[in-house]
Every structure is written in C-alpha cells, then in structure tokens.
matplotlib code that plots the C-alpha trace (Angstrom):
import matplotlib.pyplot as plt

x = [-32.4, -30.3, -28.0, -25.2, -26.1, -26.6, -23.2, -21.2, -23.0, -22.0, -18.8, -18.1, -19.4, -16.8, -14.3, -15.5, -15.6, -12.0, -10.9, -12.7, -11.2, -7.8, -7.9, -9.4, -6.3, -4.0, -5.4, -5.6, -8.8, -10.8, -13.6, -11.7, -13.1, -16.4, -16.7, -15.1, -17.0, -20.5, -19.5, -18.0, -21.0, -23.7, -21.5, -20.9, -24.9, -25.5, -22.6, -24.0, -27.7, -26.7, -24.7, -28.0, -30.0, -27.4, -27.2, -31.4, -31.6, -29.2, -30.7, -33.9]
y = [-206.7, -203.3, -203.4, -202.9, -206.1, -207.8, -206.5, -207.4, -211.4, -211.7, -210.3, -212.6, -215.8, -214.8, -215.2, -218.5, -219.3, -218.7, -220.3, -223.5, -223.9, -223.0, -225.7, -227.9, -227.5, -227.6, -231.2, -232.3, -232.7, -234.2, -231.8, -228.4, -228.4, -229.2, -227.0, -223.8, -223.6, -224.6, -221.8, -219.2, -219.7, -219.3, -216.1, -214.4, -215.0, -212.8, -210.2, -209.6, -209.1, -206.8, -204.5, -204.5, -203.6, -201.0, -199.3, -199.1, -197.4, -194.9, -193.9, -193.2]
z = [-109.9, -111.2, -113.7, -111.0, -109.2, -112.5, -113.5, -110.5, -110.4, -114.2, -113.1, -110.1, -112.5, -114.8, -112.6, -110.7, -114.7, -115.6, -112.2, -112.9, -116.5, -114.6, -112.6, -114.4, -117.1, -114.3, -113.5, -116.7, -117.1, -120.2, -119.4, -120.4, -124.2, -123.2, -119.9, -121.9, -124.2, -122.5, -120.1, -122.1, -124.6, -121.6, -120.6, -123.8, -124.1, -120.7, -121.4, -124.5, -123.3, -120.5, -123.0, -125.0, -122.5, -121.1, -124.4, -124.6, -121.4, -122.3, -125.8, -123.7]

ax = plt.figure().add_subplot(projection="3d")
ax.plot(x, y, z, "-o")
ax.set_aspect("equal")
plt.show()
C-alpha cells in the first residue's frame, strides 16, 4: 500500500473515529472514556508511524 492510500484510510478512520465518540456522547453513553481513549491511542499510534516513515523517505 502507498503512503497516499495509507494516508487517506488513516484519514477516513479518523473521522468514522470522531463520529463514533460524537454520537456516542450525544447518547450518553458509558463507553465514551473507554472508546476515546482505546481509539485515539490506536490512532495516535498509526499517525505517528506514518510521519516516521514519511520523514525516512524524504531524508533518502
């Protein structure tokens, strides 16, 4: 997969992301705390791999 493919999936996941905790506040869910931070954790993990691999490709 390219890093443009890999970008815009991490990109649309982020989204589907934010909408999920949206509603989930909305409906007063339990599950917010737990689900955020799960989620943003497993994001922050990927957006911060593809920026490390982005920078290595440029230094090369």
């Amino acid at each position: 997969m390219d890093r443009k493919r890999l970008n815009a999936v991490m990109l649309v996941a982020s989204l589907v992301f934010g909408l999920t905790i949206g509603v989930l506040a909305v409906t007063g869910s339990d599950a917010v705390g737990l689900v955020s931070m799960i989620g943003g954790g497993l994001l922050g993990i990927c957006w911060a791999t593809s920026g490390l691999f982005t920078s290595r490709d440029r230094a090369q």
